[in-house]
Every structure is written in structure tokens, then in C-alpha cells.
C-alpha positions, 0 to 999 in steps of 0.5 A: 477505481478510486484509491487512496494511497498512505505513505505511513509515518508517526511525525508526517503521515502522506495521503493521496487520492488517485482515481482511474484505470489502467492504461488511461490517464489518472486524476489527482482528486487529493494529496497532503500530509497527516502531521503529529507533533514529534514530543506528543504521547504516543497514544494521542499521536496515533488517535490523531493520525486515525482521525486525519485518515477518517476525515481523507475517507469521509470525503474522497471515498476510496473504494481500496486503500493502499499502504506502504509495506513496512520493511526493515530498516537499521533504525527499530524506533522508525520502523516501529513508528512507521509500523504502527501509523501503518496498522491504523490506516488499515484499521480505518479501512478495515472498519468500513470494509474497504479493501487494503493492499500492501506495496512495497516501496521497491513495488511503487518505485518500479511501478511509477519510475521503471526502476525499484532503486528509484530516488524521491525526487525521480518519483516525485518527477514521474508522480507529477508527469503521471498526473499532470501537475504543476510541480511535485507535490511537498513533502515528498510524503504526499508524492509517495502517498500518490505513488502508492495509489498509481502503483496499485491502480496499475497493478491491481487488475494483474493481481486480480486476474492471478487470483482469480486464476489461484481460485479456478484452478483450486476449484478444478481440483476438486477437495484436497484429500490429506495425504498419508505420509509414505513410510520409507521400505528399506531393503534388509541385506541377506 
């Protein structure tokens, strides 16, 4: 399984490829960053995050992309940033039909460290240690981004079978037949 995994972001967007399976040991095919300058226009800042995201599809050919799920955060402009740098990595994979998973970033942290409260540099100590790099890859955008690619190469078989499961047993039950309300008796005393 090949999957590229993007940690969204207006200034620096992070892109990493992770390719393997599940209990076998994981190869880095490619990380970095997609950067936008801070003062740009809005409209050219996402037009160029979706070209970076294109060019990391054109050449590693990922057959699922994983995004980080935008959460709530007190700072709106950064979420609103983040939410939009998000929703143009899905467009570019949703275009050429690839399917996208969302992951929280508590779901990456449990998956990479152990723990869901686990700090950048505790995933970027495991991101490197996973894939067996050299050093932890910079900015820690980029080690996101490949967490997020591990995370879901680990947690996409369980999903699948949980679906697939959904899927039987809403098969074995046959067409869902409305339900008429049941209308409440009420006892009339004597």
C-alpha cells in the first residue's frame, strides 16, 4: 500500500509517501514541504498548494491519501487556513479518484508513539525509528505528514474489515422497512 500522508497548512503544507503493509517494516519513498508565502493573496496561496499536492501525485502515485483532520483550535484564522489547505488535498485525490482518509491528530499520535498526547519531537523520534532514517525529517511538518501515511498504512486494514463487516451484516437483514411510530395508550381512569 502506498499512501501519501498531508499535514495541511496555508504557510507550509508537510507531504510525505510511506509505502508498505501492516506488521512489516515501512519505506519512505518521499517527504517535504509545500510552502506559500505568508503576505500572498489568498486564492494564489491555495492555487499553489494544489500544484505542489499534483506534482507529489503525478510522481509517487499513492493509491490512498491521508489528511489530517482539522480540529478545533482557539486561533479561527489558523484553523480556517488549515481547513482549506486541507479541503485542496482532498479535491486533488478526489479528481483522480483516489481515496482519502481523514485522521485525527490524537489517531496519528496513538498510532506512531503509543500515546494520543504525544509531542512533535516524541513523533518525529518514532517517524525516524519507523522508517529507519538518519535523522527526523524538518520541519516537523513532514514528519507529520509521514505519520499520517504510517497511521493510516496500520489502521486501514481494521477499518476495512469493520466495513466490511457494517456492510454484511446490513446485507443479512435484508431492506429496512420504515417503522410506523407507535402511538402511546393511555389508560382513562373510571
Amino acid at each position: 500500500m502506498r499512501v501519501l500522508g498531508v499535514d495541511p497548512g496555508l504557510t507550509r503544507c508537510g507531504v510525505g509517501v510511506v509505502e508498505g503493509v501492516a506488521g512489516r517494516p515501512l519505506t519512505m519513498l518521499g517527504v517535504g514541504v509545500v510552502r506559500t508565502p505568508a503576505d500572498a493573496e489568498l486564492g494564489h496561496r491555495l492555487v499553489a498548494i494544489e500544484r505542489g499536492i499534483e506534482e507529489w501525485l503525478d510522481e509517487h502515485r499513492p493509491e490512498f491519501v491521508a489528511v489530517e483532520r482539522v480540529f478545533s483550535q482557539h486561533n479561527v484564522r489558523t484553523v480556517m487556513g488549515t481547513a482549506q489547505a486541507s479541503a485542496v488535498a482532498m479535491l486533488c485525490a478526489s479528481r483522480r479518484g483516489i481515496p482519502v482518509a481523514l485522521h485525527t491528530p490524537s489517531e496519528v499520535k496513538a498510532a506512531v508513539t503509543g500515546t494520543g498526547r504525544a509531542d512533535k519531537a516524541q513523533v518525529g523520534a518514532m517517524v525516524t525509528r519507523l522508517l529507519r532514517l538518519d535523522a527526523p525529517p524538518k520541519p516537523a511538518d513532514a514528519a507529520d505528514a509521514l505519520a499520517l501515511a504510517i497511521c493510516h498504512i496500520w489502521r486501514a486494514p481494521a477499518v476495512n474489515r469493520l466495513q466490511q463487516a457494517h456492510a454484511a451484516a446490513a446485507a443479512s437483514r435484508g431492506p429496512r422497512v420504515p417503522r410506523t411510530p407507535a402511538v402511546p395508550v393511555r389508560k382513562v381512569p373510571r
